[in-house]
Every structure is written in C-alpha cells, then in structure tokens.
N, C-alpha and C positions, 0 to 999 in steps of 0.2 A: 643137058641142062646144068648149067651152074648154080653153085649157091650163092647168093648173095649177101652180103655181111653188112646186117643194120648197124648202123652206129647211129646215136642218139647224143644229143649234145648233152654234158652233164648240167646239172642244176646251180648254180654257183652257189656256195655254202658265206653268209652272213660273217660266221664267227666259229671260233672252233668248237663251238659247242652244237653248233648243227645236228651235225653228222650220231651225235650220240645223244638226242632228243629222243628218238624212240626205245633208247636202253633205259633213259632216265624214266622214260612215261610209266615202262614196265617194270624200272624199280620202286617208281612210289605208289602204284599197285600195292606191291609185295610188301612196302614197306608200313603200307596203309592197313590192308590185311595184318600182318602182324602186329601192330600195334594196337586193332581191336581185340583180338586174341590175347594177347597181356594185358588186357584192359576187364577184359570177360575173368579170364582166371583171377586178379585184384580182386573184384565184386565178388564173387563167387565164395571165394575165403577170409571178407569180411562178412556175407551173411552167413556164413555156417559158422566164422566168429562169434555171431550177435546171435546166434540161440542159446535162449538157456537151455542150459543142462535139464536133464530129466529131472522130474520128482516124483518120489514114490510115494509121498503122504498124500500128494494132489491126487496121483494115478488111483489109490487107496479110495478118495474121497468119489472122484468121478465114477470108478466100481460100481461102490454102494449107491450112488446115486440116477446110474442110467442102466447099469447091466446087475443089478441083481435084482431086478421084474424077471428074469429070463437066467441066471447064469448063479451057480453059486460062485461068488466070488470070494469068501474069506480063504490064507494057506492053510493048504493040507485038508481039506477038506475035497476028496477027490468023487465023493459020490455024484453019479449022475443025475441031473432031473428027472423027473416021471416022465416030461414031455421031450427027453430024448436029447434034452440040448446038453454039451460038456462042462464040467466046472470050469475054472479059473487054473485049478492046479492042475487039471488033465489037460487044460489046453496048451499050459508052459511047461510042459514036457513030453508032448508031441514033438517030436524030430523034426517033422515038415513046418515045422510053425516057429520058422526063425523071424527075429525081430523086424524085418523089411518085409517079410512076407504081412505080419500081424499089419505092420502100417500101412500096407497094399488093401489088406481086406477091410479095414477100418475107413478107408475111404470114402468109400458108397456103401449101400446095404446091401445087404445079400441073402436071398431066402428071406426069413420071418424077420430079420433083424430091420428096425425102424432105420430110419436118415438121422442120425443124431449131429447130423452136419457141425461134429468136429473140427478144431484148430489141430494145424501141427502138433502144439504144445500138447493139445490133448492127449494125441496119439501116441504122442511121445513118452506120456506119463502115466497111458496105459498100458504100453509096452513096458515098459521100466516096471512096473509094479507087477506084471505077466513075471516075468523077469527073473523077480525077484520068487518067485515060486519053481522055481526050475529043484528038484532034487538032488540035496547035499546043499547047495545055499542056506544061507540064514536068512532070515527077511525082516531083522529089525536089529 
C-alpha cells in the first residue's frame, strides 16, 4: 500500500497582514493583560497614597473609649485584669503580636471581645498607639 500525499489548496491571503492575524490576536491579549496589570499596581499605590498615616492621640482616644471596659490600656501599666484579659503594654510586647497580626485580629471579634466593627483608620491607630508601648520606646 502506498501513501498518499494530501495536498489542499492554500487559502489566498487578502493582504499581508493575513498570515500574522493570529500573532496579533495573541499579542493584544497580552498586551491587554498587561496593561490591566499596570493599571491595578497605579490604583493600588494611590490608595495606600491616600491613607492617612496613623495617629496615636486618635488610637489613645479610641483605647479608653472601647477597650478599657476589658483591657488596661494606659503605658506601662502591665498588670493583668482579674478576668485574665492582657493590658495594652503586655500585649505590645508580645513577640507574636506584630502590627499586621493586631490588624488581622481587630477585624472580627474573637472570644469575649465584642464587633466593634472598626474602620482601617481605626485599626490602624490602634496599632500605632499598641506601638508606641513596645519597651524602650517613648510614647509621647
């Protein structure tokens, strides 16, 4: 048995830009992709632009005003509550209790702690005032 050799008549190509239609399809893919992707990094480092910075007077105020029902919050004051819960200064010099972790667990509540359904800013100024309790710092 022999083989036989299909030949198929070619396509006639319009223009010269035929033949590389489908390189172009699969570059403005790519080109499309990436320019949402530069587009995502822009936004992204103009909102971390547009927060404010922390404040520690804020963080100070919001303290005394949601967590010292439960927590002693003024520094250096490292005594524990009767009911077991940590101060403010024991808790910003815990090791394991870095600032992304504190704004991980301020998100939701956890245990007895209520939903105080915080803003960023809040957390942020709760952290910052934690912070500012870390041993050897100054806090004012």
């Amino acid at each position: 048995m022999k083989a036989q050799l299909v030949v198929r008549p070619l396509r006639p190509l319009h223009s010269a830009t035929d033949a590389l239609r489908p390189a172009f399809r699969n570059f403005r893919h790519v080109a499309h992709a990436a320019a949402l992707a530069a587009s995502l990094v822009v936004i992204s480092a103009q909102v971390h632009a547009a927060d404010p910075p922390s404040d520690l007077e804020r963080g100070r105020s919001l303290a005394r005003t949601w967590c010292s029902q439960c927590h002693t919050v003024e520094p250096g004051d490292r005594q524990q509550r009767a009911d077991g819960l940590a101060s403010f200064s024991a808790l910003a010099n815990d090791p394991r209790n870095t600032p992304d972790r504190l704004r991980a667990f301020l998100t939701r509540p956890h245990g007895r702690m209520p939903d105080l359904n915080l803003s960023r800013q809040d957390r942020d100024d709760l952290v910052a005032y934690l912070g500012s309790m870390k041993e050897g710092r100054t806090t004012h």
